[in-house]
C-alpha positions as a Markdown table, in Angstrom:
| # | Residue | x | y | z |
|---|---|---|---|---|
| 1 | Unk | 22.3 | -4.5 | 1.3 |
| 2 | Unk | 23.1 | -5.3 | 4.5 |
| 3 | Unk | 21.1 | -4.2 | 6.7 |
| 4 | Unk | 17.2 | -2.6 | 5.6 |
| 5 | Unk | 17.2 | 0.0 | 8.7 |
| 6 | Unk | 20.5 | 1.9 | 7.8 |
| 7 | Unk | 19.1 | 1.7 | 3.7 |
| 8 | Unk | 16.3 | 3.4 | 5.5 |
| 9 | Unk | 18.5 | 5.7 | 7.9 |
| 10 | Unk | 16.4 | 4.3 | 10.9 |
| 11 | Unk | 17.0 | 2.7 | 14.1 |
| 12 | Unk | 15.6 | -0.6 | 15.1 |
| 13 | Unk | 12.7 | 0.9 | 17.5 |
| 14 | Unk | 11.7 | 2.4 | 14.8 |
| 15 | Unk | 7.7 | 2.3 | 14.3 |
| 16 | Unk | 5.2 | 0.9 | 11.2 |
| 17 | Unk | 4.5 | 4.9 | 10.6 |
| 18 | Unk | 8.6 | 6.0 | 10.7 |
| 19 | Unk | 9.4 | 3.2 | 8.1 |
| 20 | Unk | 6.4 | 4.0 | 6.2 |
| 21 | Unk | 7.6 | 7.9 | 6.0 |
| 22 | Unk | 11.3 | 7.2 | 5.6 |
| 23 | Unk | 10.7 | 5.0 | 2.5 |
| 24 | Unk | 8.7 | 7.1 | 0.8 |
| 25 | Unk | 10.8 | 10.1 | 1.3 |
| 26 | Unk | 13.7 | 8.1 | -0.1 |
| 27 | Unk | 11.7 | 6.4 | -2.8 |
| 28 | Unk | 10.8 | 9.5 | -4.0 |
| 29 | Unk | 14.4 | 11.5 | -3.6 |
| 30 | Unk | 15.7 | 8.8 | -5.7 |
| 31 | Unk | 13.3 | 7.5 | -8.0 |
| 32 | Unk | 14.6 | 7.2 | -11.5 |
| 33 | Unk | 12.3 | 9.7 | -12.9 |
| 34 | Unk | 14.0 | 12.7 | -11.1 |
| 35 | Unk | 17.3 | 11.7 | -11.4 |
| 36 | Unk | 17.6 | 10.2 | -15.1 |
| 37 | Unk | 21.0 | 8.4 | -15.9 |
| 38 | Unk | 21.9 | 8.5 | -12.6 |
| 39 | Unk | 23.6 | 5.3 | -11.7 |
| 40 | Unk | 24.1 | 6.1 | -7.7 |
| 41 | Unk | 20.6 | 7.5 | -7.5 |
| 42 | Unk | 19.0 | 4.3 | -8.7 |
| 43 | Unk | 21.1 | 1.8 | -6.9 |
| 44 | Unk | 19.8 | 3.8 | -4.1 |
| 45 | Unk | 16.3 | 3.5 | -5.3 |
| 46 | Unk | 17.1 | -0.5 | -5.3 |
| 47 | Unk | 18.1 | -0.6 | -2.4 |
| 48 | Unk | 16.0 | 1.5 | -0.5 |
| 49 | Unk | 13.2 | -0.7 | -2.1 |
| 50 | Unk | 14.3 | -4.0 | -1.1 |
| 51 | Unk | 14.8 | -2.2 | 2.6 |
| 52 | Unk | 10.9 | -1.4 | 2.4 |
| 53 | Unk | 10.0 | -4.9 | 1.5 |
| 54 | Unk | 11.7 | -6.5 | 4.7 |
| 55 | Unk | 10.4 | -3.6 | 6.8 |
| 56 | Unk | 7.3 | -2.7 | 5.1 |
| 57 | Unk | 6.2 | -6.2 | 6.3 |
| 58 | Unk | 5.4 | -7.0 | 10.1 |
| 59 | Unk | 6.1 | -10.4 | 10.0 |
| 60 | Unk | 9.1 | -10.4 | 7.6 |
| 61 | Unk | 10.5 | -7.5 | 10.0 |
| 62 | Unk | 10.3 | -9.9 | 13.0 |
| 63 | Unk | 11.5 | -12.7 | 11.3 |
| 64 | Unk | 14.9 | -10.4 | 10.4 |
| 65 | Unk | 15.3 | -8.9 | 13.8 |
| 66 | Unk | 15.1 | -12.4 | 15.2 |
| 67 | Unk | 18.0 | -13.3 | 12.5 |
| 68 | Unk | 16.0 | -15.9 | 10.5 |
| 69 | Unk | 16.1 | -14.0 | 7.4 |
| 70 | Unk | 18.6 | -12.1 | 6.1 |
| 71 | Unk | 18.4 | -8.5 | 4.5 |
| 72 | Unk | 17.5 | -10.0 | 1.2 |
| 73 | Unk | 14.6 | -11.9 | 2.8 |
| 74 | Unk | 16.7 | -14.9 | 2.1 |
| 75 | Unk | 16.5 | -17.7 | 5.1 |
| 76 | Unk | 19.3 | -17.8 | 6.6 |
| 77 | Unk | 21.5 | -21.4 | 7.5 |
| 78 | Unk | 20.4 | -23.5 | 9.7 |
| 79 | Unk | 23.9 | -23.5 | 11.7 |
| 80 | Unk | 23.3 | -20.5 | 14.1 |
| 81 | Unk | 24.9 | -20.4 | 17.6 |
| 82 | Unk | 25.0 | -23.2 | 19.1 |
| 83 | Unk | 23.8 | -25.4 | 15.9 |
| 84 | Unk | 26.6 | -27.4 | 14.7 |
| 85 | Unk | 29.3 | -28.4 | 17.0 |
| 86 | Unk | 32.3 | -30.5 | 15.1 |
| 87 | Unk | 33.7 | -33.3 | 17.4 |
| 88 | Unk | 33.1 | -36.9 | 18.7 |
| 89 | Unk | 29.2 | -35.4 | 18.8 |
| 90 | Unk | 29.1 | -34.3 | 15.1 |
| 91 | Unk | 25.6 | -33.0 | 14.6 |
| 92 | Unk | 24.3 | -31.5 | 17.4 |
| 93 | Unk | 20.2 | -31.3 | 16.8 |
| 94 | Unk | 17.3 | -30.3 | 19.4 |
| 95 | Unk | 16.6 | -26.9 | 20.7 |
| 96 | Unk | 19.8 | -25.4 | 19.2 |
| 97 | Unk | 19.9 | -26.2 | 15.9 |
| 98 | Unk | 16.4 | -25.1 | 15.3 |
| 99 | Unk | 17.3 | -21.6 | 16.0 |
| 100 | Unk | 18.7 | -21.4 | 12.8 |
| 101 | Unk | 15.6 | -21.2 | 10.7 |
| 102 | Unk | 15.2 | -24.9 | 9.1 |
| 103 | Unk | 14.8 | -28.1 | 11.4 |
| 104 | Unk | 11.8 | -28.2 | 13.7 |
| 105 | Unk | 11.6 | -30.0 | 16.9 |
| 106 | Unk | 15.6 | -31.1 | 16.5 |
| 107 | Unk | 14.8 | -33.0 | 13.5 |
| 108 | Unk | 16.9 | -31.9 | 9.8 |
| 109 | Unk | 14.5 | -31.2 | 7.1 |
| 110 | Unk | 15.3 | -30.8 | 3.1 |
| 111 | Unk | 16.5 | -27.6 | 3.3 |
| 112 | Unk | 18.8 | -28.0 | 6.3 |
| 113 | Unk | 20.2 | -30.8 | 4.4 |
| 114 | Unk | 20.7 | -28.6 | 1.4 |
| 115 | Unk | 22.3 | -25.8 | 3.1 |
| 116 | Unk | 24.5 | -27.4 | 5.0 |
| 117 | Unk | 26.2 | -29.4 | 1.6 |
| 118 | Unk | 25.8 | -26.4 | 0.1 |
| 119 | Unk | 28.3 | -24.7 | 2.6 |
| 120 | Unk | 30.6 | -27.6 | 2.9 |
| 121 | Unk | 31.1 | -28.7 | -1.0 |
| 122 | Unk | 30.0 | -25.3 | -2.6 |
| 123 | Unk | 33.6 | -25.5 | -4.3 |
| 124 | Unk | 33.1 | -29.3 | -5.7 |
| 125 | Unk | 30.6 | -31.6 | -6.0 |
| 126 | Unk | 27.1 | -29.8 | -4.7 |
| 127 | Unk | 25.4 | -26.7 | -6.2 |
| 128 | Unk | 22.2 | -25.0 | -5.1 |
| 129 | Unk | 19.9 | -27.2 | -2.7 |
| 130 | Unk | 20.5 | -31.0 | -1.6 |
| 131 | Unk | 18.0 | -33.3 | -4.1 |
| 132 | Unk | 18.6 | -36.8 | -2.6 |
| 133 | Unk | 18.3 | -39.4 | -5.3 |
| 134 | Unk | 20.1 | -37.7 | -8.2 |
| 135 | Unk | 23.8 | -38.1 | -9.4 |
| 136 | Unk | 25.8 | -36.4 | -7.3 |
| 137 | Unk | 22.5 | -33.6 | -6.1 |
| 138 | Unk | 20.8 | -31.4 | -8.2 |
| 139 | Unk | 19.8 | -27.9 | -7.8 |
| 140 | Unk | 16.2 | -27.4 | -6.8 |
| 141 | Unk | 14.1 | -24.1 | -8.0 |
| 142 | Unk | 13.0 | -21.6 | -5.6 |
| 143 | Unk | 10.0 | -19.1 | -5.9 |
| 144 | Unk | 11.1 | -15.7 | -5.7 |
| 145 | Unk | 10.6 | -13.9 | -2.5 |
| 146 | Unk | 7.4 | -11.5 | -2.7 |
| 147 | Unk | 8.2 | -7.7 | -2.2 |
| 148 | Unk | 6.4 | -4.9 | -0.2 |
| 149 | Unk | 5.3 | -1.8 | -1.6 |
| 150 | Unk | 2.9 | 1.8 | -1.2 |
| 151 | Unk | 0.9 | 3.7 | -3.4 |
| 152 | Unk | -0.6 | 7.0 | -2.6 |
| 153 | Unk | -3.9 | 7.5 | -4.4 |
| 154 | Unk | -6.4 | 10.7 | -4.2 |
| 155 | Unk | -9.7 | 10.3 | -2.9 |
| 156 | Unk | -11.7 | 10.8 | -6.5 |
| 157 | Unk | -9.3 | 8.1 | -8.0 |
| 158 | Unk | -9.7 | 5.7 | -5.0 |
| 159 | Unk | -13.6 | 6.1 | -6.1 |
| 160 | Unk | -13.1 | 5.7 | -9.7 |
| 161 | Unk | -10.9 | 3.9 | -10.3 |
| 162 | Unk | -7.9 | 4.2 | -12.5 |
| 163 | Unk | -4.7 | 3.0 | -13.9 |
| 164 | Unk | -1.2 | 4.4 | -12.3 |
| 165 | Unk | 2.3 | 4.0 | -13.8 |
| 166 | Unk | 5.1 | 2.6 | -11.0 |
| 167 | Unk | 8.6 | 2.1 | -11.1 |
| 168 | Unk | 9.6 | -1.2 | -9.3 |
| 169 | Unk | 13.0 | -1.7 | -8.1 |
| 170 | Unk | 13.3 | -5.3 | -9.9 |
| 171 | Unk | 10.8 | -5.4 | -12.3 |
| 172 | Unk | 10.8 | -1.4 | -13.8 |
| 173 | Unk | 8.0 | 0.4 | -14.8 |
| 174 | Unk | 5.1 | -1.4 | -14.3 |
| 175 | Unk | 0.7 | -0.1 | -14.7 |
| 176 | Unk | -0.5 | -0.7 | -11.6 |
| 177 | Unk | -4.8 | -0.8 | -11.9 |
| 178 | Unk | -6.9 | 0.5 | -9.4 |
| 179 | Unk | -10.4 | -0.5 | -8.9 |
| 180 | Unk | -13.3 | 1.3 | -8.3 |
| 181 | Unk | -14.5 | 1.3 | -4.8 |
| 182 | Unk | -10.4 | 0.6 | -3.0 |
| 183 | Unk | -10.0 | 1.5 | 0.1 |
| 184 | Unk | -6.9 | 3.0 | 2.0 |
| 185 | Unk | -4.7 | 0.1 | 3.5 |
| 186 | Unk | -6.1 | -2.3 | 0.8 |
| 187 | Unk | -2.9 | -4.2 | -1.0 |
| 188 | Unk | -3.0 | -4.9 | -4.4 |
| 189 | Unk | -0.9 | -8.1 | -6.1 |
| 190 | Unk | 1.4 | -7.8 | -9.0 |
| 191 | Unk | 2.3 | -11.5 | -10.0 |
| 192 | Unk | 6.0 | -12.2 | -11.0 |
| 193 | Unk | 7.3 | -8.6 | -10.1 |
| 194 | Unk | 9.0 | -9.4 | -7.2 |
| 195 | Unk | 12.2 | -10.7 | -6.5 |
| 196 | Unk | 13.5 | -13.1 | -9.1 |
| 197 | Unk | 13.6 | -16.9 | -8.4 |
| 198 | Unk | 16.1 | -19.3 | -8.2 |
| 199 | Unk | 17.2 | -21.8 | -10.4 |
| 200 | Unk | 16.0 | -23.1 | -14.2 |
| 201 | Unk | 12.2 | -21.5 | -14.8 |
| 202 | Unk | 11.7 | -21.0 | -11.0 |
| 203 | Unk | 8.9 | -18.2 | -10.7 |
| 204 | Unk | 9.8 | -15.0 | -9.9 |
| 205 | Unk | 7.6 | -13.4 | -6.4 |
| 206 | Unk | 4.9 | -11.1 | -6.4 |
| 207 | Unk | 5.0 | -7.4 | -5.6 |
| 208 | Unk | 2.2 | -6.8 | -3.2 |
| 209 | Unk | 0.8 | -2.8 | -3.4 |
| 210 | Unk | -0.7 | -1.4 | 0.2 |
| 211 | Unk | -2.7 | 1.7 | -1.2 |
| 212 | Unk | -3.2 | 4.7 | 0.7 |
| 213 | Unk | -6.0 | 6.9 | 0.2 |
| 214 | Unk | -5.3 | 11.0 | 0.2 |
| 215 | Unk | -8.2 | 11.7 | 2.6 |
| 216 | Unk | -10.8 | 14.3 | 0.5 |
| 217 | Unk | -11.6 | 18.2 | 1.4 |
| 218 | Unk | -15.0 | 17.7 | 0.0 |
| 219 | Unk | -16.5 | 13.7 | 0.4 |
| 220 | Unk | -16.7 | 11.4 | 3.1 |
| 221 | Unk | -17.2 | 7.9 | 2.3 |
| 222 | Unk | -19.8 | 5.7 | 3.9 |
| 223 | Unk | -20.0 | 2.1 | 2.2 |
| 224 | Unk | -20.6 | 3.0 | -2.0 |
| 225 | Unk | -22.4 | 6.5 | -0.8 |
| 226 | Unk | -20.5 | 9.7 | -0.4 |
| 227 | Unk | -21.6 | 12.6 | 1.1 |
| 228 | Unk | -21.0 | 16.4 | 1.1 |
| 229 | Unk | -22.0 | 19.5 | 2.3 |
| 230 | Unk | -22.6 | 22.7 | -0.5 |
| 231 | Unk | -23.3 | 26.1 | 0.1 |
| 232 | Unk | -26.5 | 27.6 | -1.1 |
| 233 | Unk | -27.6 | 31.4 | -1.0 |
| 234 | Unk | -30.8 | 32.7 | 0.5 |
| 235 | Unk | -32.5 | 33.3 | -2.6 |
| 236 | Unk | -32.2 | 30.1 | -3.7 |
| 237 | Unk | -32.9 | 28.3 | -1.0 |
| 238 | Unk | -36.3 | 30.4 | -0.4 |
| 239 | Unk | -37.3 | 30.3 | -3.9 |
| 240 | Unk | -36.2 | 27.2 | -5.3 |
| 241 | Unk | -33.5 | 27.0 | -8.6 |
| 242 | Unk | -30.4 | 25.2 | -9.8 |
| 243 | Unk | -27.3 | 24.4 | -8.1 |
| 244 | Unk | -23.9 | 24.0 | -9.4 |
| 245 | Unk | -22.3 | 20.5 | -6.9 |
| 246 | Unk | -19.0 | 18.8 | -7.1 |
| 247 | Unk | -18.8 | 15.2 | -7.7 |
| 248 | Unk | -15.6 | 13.1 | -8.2 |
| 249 | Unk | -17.1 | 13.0 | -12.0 |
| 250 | Unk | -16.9 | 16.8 | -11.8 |
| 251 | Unk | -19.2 | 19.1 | -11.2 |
| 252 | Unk | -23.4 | 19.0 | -12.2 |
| 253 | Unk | -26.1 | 20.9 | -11.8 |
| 254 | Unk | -29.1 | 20.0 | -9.4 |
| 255 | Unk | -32.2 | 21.5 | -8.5 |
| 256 | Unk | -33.3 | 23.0 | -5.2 |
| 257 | Unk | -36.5 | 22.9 | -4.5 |
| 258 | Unk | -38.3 | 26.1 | -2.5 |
| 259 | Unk | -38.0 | 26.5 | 1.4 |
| 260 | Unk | -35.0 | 24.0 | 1.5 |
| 261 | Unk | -33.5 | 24.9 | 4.7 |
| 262 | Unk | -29.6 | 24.3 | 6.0 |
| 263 | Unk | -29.7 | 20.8 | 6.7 |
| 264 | Unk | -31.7 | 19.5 | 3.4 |
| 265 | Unk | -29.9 | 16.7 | 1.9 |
| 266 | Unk | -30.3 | 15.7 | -2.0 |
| 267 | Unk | -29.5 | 13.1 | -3.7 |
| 268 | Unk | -27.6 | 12.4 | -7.0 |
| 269 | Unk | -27.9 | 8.7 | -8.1 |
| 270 | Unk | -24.9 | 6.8 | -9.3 |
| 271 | Unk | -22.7 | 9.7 | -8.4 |
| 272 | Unk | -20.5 | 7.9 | -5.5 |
| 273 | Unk | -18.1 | 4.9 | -5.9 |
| 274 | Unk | -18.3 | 4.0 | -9.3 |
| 275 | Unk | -19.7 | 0.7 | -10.3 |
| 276 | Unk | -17.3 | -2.6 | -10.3 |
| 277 | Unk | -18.4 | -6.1 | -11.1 |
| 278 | Unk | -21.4 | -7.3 | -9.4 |
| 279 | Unk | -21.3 | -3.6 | -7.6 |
| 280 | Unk | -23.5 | -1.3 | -8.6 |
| 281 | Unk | -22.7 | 2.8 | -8.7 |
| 282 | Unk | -23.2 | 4.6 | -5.0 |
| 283 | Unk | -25.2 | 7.5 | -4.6 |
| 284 | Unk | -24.0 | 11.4 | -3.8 |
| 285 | Unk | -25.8 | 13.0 | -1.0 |
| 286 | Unk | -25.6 | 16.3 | -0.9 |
| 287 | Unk | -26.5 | 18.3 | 2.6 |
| 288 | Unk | -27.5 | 22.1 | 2.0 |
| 289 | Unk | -26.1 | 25.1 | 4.0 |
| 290 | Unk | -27.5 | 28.0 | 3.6 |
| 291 | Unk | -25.2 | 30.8 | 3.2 |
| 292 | Unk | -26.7 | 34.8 | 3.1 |
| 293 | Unk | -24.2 | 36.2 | 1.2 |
| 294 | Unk | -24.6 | 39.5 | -0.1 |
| 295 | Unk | -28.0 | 41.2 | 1.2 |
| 296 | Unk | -30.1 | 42.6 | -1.4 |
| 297 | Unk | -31.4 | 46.2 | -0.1 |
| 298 | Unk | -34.7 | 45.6 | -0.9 |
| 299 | Unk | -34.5 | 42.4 | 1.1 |
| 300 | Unk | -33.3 | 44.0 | 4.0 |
| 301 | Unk | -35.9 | 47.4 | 3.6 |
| 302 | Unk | -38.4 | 44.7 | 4.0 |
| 303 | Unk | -37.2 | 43.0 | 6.8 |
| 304 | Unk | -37.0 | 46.0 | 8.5 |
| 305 | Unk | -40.5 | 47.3 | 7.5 |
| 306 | Unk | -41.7 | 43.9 | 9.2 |
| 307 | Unk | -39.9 | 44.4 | 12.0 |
| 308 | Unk | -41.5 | 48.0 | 12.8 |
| 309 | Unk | -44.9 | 46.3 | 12.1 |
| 310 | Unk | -44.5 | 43.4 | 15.0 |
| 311 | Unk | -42.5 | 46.7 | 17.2 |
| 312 | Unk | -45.9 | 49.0 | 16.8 |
């Protein structure tokens, strides 16, 4: 891949929501799942993927547009313009040389060293990162680069809790847990299914999950609690009697007590965010609205008879 905003179909003034909108309209165009044995399609997936996880994150992004990291999320040489000027001067260090990503303050590190071998003996006698000290250099392991995804959760799962089944780019199909009690922009971490590392038994990265929570029709969320409002006819609401509610659990039945007005709020213990670990279960509140509905005749006869009686 060579560069994450074409993968994506995007320009680079592209915003956080665009890149957020464009992957998963790809991600899902191309998952594996809808397009079985379909080699294009899940290169595409791949690649579109890795775009995300350069994108995705705001400080990888600028570290790419800036030309420190490459499309891989790789860091790129230390020789950039400016960096390394062959002549009488050799190595030319300070301000320009640090542009390329490795020394700070004009000074070579490790790394710098490494790369720089690397590029000049990469055919002979140097493979993978400078090691000073062994026989002719060694090559050093490198952690895999972590990886940036999304999840969209509903509203009664994000409460819950449950257990969804993703497809990574580098790591497959993966069961990704959610807890009880998540909220939207909340990242979850996947250790070792990011990109792979380099070198002998270097670890591979993690795949870090941003969830995003499908706002609800019915609950609003206030800490553990949840709240909702529930229509109630007139009868009931006069007389007293039971009441069929929804709750993420699904639904229960309550009772109303007599003369409860619109405006009267219930309350169902251990009906909100479920409990997790030292968290114990929220509460549903449930605010009454009193609905008329269909008017009984005889209700309506007597209203009127009252009526005439204040009238006379």
């Amino acid at each position: 891949m060579s560069d994450p905003y074409a993968a994506l179909g995007l320009a680079r003034s592209a915003t956080d929501k665009e890149i957020r909108s464009a992957y998963r309209k790809l991600a899902k165009q191309y998952h594996p799942d809808h397009n079985p044995n379909d080699k294009k399609a899940e290169e595409r997936f791949k690649a579109v993927g890795a775009a995300y996880a350069i994108l995705g994150d705001k400080e990888k992004r600028a570290r790419f547009d800036r030309g420190e990291i490459d499309a891989e999320g790789n860091e790129r040489g230390p020789f950039g313009p400016g960096g390394f000027h062959p002549g009488a001067g050799g190595f030319q260090g300070g301000a320009g040389f640090g542009r390329g990503g490795g020394g700070r303050g004009g000074e070579f590190s490790q790394e710098d060293l490494g790369s720089f071998f690397s590029d000049m003996f990469g055919g002979g006698g140097f493979s993978g990162d400078f090691q000073p000290g062994g026989a002719g250099g060694r090559r050093r392991s490198m952690r895999g680069a972590d990886r940036s995804y999304s999840l969209d959760v509903s509203f009664e799962d994000s409460v819950l809790g449950t257990t969804s089944r993703v497809t990574l780019p580098e790591a497959g199909t993966v069961e990704v847990r959610i807890p009880p009690g998540i909220e939207d922009g909340q990242t979850l971490r996947l250790s070792g299914k990011g990109a792979s590392g380099r070198g002998e038994n270097a670890p591979s990265g993690d795949a870090l999950i941003t969830v995003h929570v499908r706002p609800s029709q019915v609950y609003t969320r206030e800490g553990r609690d949840l709240r909702a409002t529930v229509p109630v006819d007139l009868k009931t609401a006069i007389l007293g009697g039971k009441l069929v509610v929804p709750t993420p659990k699904g639904q229960v039945t309550m009772k109303v007590p007599p003369h409860s007005d619109s405006g009267t709020v219930l309350r169902l213990g251990g009906r909100g965010v479920a409990e997790h670990g030292q968290h114990k279960a929220g509460n549903l509140y449930i605010t009454l609205q009193v609905k008329i509905g269909k008017v009984d005749p005889a209700l309506e006869e007597f209203f009127a008879q009252q009526n005439s009686t204040q009238e006379a």
